[in-house]
MIZA-342642 format. One record per residue (C-alpha): residue number from 1; chain; x negated, y negated, z. Coordinates in nm, 4 decimals. Each point is the difference from the previous one (the first is absolute). Example, Ala and Ser with C-alpha at 12.3 -4.5 7.8 and 13.67 -1.06 7.14 Angstrom:
 num chaine       c1       c2       c3
   1      A  -1.2300   0.4500   0.7800
   2      A  -0.1370  -0.3440  -0.0660
***
This chain:
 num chaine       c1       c2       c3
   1      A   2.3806   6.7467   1.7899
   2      A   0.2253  -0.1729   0.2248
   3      A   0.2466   0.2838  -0.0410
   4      A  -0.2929   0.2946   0.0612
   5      A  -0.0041  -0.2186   0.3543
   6      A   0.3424   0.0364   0.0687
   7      A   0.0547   0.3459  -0.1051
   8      A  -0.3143   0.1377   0.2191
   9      A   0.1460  -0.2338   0.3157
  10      A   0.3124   0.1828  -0.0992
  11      A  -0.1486   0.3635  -0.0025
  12      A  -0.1777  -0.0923   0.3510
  13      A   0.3034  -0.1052   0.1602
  14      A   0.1542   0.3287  -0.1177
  15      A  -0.2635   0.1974   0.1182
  16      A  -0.0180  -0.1559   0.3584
  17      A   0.4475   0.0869  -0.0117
  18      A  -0.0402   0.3606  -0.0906
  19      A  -0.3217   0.0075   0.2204
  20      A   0.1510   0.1889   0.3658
  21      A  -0.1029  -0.2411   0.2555
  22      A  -0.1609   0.2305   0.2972
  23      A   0.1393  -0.0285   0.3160
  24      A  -0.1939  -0.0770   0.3100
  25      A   0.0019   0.1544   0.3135
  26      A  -0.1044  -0.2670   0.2707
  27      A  -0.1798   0.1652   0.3280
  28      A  -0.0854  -0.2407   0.2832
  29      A  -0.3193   0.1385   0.1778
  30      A  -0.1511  -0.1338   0.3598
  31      A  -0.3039   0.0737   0.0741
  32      A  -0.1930  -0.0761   0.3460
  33      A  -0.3502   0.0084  -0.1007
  34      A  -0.1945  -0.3118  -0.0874
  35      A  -0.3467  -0.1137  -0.0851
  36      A  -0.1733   0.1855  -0.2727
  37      A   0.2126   0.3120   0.1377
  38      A   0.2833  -0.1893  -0.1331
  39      A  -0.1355  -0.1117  -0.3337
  40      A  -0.0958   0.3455  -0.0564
  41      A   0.4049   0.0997   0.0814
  42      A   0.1311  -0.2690  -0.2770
  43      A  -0.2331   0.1180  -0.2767
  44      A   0.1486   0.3259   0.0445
  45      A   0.3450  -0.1467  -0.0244
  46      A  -0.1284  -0.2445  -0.3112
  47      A  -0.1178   0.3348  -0.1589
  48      A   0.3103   0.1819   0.0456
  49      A   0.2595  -0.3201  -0.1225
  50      A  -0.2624  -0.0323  -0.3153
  51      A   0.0725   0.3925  -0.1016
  52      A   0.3682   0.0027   0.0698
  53      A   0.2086  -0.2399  -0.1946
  54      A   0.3316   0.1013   0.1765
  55      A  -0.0986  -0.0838   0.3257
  56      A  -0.0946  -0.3566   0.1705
  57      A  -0.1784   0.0238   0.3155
  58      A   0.0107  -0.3086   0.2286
  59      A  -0.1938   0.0183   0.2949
  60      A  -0.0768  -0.1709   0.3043
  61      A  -0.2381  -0.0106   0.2997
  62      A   0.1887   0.0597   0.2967
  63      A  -0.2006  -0.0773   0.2927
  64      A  -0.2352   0.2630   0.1708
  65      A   0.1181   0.3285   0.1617
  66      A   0.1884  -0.1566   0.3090
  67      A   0.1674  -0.3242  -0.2411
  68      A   0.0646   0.2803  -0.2511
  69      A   0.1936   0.2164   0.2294
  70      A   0.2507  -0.2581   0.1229
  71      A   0.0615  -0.1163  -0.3590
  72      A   0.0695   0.3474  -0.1076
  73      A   0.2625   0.0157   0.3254
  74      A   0.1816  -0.2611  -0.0791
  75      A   0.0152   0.0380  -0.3693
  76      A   0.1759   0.3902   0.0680
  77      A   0.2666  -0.1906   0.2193
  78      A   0.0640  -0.2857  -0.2840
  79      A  -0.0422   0.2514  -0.2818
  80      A  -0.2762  -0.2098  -0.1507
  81      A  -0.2865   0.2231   0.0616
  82      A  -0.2434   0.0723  -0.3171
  83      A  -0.0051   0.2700  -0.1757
  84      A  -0.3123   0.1360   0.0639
  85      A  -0.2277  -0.1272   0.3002
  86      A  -0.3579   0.1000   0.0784
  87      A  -0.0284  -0.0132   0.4053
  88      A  -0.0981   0.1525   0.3088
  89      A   0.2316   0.1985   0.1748
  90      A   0.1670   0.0760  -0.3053
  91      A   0.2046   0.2978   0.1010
  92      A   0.1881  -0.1598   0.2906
  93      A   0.1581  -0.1790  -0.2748
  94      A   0.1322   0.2675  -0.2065
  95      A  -0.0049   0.3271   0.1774
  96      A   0.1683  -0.1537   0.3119
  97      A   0.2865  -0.1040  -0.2377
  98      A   0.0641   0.3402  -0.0747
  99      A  -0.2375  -0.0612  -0.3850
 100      A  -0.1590   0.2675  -0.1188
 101      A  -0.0137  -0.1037  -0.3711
 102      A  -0.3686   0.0273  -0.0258
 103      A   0.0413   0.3784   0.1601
 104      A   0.1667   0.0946  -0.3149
 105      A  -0.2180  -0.1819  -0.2462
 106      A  -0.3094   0.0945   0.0925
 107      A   0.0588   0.3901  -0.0772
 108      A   0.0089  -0.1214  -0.3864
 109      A  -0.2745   0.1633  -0.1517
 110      A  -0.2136  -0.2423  -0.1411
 111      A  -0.0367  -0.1911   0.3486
 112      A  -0.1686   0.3101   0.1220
 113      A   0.0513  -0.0861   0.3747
 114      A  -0.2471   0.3178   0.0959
 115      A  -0.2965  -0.2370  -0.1230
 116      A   0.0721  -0.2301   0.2737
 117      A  -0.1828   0.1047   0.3176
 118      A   0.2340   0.1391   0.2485
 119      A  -0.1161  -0.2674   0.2899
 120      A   0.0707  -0.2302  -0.2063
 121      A   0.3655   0.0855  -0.0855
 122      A   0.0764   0.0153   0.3909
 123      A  -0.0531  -0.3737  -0.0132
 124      A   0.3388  -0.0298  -0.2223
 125      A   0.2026   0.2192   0.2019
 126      A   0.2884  -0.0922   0.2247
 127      A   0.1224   0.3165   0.2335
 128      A  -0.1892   0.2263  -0.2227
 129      A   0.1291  -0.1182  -0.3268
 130      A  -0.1576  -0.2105  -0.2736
 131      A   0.1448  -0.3299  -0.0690
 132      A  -0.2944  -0.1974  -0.1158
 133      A  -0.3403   0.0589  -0.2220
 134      A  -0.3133  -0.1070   0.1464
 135      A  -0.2177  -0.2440  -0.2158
 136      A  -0.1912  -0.2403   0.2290
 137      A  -0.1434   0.2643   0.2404
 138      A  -0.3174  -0.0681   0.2727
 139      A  -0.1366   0.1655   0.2572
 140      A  -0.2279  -0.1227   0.2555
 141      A  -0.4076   0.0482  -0.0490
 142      A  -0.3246   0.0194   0.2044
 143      A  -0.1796  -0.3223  -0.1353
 144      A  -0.3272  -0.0170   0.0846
 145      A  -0.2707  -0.3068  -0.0221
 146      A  -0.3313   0.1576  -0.2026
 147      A  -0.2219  -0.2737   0.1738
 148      A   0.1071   0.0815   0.3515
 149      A  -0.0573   0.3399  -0.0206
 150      A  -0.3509  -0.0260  -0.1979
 151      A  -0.1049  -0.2471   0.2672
 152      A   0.1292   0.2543   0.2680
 153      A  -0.1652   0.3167  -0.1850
 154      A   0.2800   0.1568  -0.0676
 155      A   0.0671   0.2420  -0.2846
 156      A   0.3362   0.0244  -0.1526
 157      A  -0.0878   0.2766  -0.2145
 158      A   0.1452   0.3152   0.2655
 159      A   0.2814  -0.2355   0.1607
 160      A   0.1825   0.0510   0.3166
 161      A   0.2837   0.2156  -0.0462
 162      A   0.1733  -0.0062   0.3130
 163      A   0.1412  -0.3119   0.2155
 164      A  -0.2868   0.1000   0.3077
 165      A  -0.2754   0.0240  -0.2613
 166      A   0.0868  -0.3657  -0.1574
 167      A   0.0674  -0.1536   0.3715
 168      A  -0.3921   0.0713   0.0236
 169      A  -0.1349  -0.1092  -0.3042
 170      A   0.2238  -0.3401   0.0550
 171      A  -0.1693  -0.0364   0.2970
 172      A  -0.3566   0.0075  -0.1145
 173      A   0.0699  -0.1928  -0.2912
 174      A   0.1483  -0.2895   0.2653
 175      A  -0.3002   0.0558   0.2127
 176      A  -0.2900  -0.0383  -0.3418
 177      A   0.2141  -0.1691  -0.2279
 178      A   0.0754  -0.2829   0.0568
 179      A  -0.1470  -0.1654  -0.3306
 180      A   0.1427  -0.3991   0.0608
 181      A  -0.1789   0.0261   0.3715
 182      A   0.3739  -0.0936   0.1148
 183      A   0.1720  -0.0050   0.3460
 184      A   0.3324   0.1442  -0.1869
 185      A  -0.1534   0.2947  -0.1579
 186      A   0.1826   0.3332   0.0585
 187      A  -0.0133   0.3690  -0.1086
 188      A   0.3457  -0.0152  -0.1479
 189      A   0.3579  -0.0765  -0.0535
 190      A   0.3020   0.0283  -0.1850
 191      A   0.2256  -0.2451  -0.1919
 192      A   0.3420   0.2081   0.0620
 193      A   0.0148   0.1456   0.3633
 194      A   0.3291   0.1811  -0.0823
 195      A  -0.0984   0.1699  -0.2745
 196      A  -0.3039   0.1458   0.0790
 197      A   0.1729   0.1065   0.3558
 198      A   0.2312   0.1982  -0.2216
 199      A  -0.2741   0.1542  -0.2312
 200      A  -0.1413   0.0668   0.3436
 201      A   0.2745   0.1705   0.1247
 202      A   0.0742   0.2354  -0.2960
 203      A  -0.3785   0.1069  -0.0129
 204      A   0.0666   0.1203   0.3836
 205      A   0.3235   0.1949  -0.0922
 206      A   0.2568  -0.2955   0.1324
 207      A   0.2344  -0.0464  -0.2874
 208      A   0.0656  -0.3407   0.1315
 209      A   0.3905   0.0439   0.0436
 210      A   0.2425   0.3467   0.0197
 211      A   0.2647   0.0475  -0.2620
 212      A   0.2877   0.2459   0.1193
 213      A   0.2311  -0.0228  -0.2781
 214      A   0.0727  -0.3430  -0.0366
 215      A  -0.0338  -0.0733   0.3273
 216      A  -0.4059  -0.1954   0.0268
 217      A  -0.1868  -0.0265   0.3602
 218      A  -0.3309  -0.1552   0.0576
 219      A  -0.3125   0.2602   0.0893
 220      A  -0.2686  -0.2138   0.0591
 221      A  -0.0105   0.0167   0.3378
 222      A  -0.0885   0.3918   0.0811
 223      A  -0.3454   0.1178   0.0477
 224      A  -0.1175  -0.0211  -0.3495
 225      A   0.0243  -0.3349  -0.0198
 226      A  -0.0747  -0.0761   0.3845
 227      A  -0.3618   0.1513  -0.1571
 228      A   0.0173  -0.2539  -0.2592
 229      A   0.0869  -0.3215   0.1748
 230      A  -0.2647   0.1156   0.2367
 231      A  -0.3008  -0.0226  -0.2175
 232      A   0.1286  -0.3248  -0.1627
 233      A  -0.0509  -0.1160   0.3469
 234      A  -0.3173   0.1735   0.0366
 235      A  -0.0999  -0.2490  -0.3090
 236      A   0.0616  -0.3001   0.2048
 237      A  -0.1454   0.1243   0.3202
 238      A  -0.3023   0.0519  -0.1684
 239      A  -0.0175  -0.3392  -0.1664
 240      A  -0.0172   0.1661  -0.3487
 241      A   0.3904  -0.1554  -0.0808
 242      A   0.0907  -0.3416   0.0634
 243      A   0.2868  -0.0379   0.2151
 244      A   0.2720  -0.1466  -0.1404
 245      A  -0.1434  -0.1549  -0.2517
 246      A   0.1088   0.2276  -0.3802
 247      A   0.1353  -0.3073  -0.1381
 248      A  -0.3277  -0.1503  -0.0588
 249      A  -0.1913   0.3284  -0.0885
 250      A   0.0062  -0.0059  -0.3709
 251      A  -0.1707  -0.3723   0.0143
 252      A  -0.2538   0.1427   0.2765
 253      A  -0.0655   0.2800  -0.2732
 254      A  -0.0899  -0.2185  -0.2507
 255      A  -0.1735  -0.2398   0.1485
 256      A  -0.2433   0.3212   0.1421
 257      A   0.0803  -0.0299   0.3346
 258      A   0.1663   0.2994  -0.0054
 259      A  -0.1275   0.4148  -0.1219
 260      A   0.3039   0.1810  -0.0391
 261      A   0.3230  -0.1046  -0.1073
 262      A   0.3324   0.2086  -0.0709
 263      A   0.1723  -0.2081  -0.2510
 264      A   0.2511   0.0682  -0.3302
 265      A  -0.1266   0.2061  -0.2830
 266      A   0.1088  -0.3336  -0.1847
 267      A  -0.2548  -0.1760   0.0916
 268      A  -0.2251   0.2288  -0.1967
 269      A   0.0392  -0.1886  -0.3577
 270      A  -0.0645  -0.3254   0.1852
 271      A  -0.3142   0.0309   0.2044
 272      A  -0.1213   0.2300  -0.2820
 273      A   0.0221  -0.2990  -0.2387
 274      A  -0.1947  -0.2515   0.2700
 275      A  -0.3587   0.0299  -0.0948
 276      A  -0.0870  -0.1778   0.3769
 277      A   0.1237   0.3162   0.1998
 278      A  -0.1991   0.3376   0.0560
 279      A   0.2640   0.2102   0.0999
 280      A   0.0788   0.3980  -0.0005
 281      A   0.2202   0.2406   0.1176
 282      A   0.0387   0.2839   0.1729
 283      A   0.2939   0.2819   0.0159
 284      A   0.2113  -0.0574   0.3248
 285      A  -0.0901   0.1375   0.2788
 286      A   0.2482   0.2594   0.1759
 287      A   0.1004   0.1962   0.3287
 288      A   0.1535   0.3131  -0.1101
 289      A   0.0345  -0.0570  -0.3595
 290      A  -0.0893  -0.2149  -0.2850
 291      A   0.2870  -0.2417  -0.0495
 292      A   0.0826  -0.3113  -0.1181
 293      A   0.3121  -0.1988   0.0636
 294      A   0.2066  -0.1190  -0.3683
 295      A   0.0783  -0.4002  -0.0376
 296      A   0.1167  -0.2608  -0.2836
 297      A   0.2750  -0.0011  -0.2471
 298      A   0.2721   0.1824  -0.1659
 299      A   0.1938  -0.0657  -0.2667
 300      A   0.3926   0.0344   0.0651
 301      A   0.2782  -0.0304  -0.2326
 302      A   0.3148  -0.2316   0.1822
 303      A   0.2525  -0.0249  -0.3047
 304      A   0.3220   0.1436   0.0917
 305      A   0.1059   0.0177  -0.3737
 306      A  -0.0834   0.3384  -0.1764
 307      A  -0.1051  -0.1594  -0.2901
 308      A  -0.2418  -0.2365   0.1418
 309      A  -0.1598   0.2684   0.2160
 310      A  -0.0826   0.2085  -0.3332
 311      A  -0.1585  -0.3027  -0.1399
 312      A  -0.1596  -0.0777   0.3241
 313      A  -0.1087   0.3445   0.0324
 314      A  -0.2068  -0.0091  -0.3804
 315      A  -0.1821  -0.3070   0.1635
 316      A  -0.0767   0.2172   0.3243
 317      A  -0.1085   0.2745  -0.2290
 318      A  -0.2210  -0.2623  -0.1676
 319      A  -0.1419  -0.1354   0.2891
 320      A  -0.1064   0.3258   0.1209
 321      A  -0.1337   0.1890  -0.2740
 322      A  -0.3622   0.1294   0.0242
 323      A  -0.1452  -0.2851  -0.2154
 324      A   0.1934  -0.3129   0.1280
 325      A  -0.0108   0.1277   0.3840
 326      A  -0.3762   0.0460  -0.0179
 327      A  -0.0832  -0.2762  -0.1718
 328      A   0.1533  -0.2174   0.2367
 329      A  -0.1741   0.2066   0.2965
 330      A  -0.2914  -0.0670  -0.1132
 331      A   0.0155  -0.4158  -0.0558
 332      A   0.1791  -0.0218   0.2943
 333      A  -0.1875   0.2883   0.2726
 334      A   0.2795   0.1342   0.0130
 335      A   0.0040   0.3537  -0.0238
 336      A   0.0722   0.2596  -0.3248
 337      A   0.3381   0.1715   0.1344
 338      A  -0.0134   0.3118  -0.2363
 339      A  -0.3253   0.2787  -0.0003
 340      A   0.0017  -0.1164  -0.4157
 341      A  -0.0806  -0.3298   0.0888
 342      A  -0.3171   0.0950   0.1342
 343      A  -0.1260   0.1827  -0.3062
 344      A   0.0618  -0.2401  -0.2835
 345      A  -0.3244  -0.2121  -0.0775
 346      A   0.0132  -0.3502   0.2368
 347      A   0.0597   0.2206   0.2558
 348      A  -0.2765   0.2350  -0.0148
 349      A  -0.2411  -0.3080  -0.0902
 350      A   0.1122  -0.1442   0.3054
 351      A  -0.0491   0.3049   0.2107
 352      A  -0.3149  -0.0019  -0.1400
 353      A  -0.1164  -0.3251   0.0501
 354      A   0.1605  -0.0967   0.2955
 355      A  -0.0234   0.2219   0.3266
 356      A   0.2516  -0.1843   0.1915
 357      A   0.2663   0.1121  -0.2834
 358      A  -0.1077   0.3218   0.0260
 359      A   0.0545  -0.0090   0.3863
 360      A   0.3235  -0.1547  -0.0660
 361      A   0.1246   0.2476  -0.2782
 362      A  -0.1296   0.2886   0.2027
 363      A   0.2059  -0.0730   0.3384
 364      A   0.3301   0.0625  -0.2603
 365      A  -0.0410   0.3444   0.0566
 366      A   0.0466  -0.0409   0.3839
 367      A   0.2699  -0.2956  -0.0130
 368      A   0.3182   0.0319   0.2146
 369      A   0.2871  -0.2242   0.0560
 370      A   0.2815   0.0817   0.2459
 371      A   0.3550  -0.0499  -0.0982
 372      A   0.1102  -0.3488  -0.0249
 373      A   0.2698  -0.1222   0.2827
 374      A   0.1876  -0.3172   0.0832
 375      A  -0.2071  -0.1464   0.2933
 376      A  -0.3542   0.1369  -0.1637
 377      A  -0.0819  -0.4257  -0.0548
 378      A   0.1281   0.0492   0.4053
 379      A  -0.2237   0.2877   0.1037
 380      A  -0.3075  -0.1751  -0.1950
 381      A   0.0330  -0.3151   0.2215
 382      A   0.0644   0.2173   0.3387
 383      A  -0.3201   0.2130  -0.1148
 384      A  -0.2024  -0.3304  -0.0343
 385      A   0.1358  -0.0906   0.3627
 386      A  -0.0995   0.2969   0.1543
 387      A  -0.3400  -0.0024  -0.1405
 388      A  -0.0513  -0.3491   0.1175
 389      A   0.1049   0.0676   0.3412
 390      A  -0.2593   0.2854   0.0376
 391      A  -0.2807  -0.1998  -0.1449
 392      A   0.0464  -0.2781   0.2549
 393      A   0.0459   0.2205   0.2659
 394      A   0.3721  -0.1073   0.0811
 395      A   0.0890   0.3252   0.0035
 396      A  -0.1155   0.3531  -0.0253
 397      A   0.0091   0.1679  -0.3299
 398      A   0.3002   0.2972   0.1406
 399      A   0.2147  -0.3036   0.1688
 400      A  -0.0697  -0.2499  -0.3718
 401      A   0.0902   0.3242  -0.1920
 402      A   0.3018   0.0993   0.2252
 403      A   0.1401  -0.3638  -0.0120
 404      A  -0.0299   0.0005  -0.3787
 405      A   0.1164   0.3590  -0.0205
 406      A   0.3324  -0.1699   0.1927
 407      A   0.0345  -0.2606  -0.1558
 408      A   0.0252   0.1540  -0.3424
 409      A   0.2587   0.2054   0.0870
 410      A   0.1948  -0.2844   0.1590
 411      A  -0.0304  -0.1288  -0.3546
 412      A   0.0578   0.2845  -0.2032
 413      A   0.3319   0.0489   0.2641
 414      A   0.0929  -0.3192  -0.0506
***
């Protein structure tokens, strides 16, 4: 017996020898989402490392969008960067080092990068070119509070479609409202000045900035968007818009002392989930056109070896894959970057279900993202600037929009 012991130790030992021992690719992914956002990221990863026995992923939280940025700087210019890094402003990371690897990849046929809207793919472009794939994608939304208006009398059912239309029904909602009786009840806000400014813009035919070649210019001071900033300030005049005071809009919201809010699609799987809030949406109103300004994530691959961008690439490919990239959309709020995503089963219960998703999922159709530039972070700030200097009457909207206009392209100059 003792023998049979040693013999089938024996065979095992010979087995595990002749047994090839797979070798492991090991990708280093950053990713600057957190919260249940980033939970949602590192169950996709988990999933992918349990399939795939020659790869190890390790992965890290790097810090939110700004945080992320600056690691991913430094790590190009000490060659420790990761391999793969899920972050805003992707493309100024890889396109503006001359890295087009994702240009080539994505034309491989079972990517099928004609299922992912074309608004969408302008978000991972640098001068024209893709160098990223979107994943965490937003765009801003009408919110609206359902007691607000009901106590008001007003109807959601035939929305306002344009910006004039809305300005009016903000107003009587302020005026018959105001549900919490309270001296800091307004008709509406918004959480991100810049971005809606932008959405603004496009929807009037300003394309925010001029490309020439390679050479980029800020537009978003000619009469288009002298139009614009002009009925922002019409908002404060009025008393329908706070002045100065978007930071604290989304707790305003909330709290019901405020009926309309512009605020990221993301928020959509949160408030959705909150059994306390009554809360709808509406398409966004326009000027010109429907339109709605692109924001989030991207994924980017950073690896300078070939080998580790193939492998990094079959994670990418992963990641955004009708299933995977949906699935995440839809725990997260963000939204479903491919027109597939929007027919499998979750996502049609959720249309169904859920009328802010379908606003959300709708407004895909109209998304639009400009092509991403080394002082964009810049022009954001200057944009926020401006806008603040208009609302508190420092300045006129032409000089706040001329000043920014000038000093953008002091920055851009450099």
């Amino acid at each position: 017996m003792k023998r049979m012991g040693m013999l089938f130790v024996a065979l095992l030992a010979l087995y595990g020898a002749l047994t090839p021992v797979v070798a492991q690719t090991k990708l280093k992914v950053w990713y600057a989402i957190s919260g249940d956002s980033g939970e949602a990221f590192k169950a996709m990863l988990d999933k992918y490392d349990a399939a795939n026995d020659d790869v190890a992923i390790e992965y890290s939280y790097s810090g939110n969008y700004g945080d992320t940025a600056t690691k991913v700087s430094a790590a190009l210019i000490s060659n420790t960067a990761p391999d793969v890094a899920l972050m805003a402003a992707g493309p100024l990371y890889t396109g503006a080092r001359g890295d087009y690897f994702i240009e080539q990849k994505i034309q491989e046929a079972d990517f099928n990068k004609d299922d992912i809207y074309p608004g969408v793919w302008d978000y991972a472009k640098f001068n024209g070119r893709i160098c990223a794939v979107p994943y965490g994608i937003s765009t801003p939304i009408m919110f609206y509070n359902k007691a607000i208006l009901e106590k008001a009398g007003i109807s959601m059912k035939n929305p306002p479609k344009t910006w004039s239309e809305f300005a009016k029904v903000a107003k009587e909602a302020q005026a018959k409202g105001n549900i919490n009786n309270s001296a800091d009840f307004w008709g509406f806000d918004v959480t991100d000045v810049g971005w809606l400014f932008k959405t603004m813009l496009n929807q009037n035919g300003n394309g925010v900035i001029q490309v020439k070649g390679t050479k980029i210019s800020p537009a978003f001071n000619d009469a288009k968007a002298l139009e614009v900033a002009m009925f922002w300030e019409s908002l404060t005049n009025d008393k329908v818009m706070a002045v100065g005071q978007h930071a604290n809009a989304e707790k305003k919201f909330l709290a019901g002392n405020l009926a309309f809010l512009v605020a990221s699609s993301s928020r959509v799987a949160r408030w959705s989930a909150d059994p306390k809030l009554t809360i709808g949406a509406i398409p966004m109103p326009y000027f010109q056109k429907p339109s709605v300004a692109l924001g989030g994530n991207v994924l980017v691959i950073l690896s300078k070896d070939q080998k580790m961008k193939e492998a990094a690439w079959k994670l990418v490919k992963f990641l955004s894959n009708t299933e995977n990239q949906t699935a995440f959309a839809l725990k997260t709020g963000y939204l479903p970057i491919r027109k597939s995503g929007l027919k499998i089963p979750a996502a049609l219960a959720a249309v169904e279900t859920n009328q802010m998703f379908s606003v959300a999922f709708d407004q895909l159709e109209t998304s639009w993202s400009y092509w991403h530039f080394e002082q964009m972070g810049t022009m954001d700030q200057i944009l926020a600037k401006a806008i603040d200097q208009f609302e508190r009457k420092a300045a006129t909207p032409k000089a706040a929009l001329d000043k920014a206009a000038k000093d953008l392209q002091d920055e851009i100059d450099g």
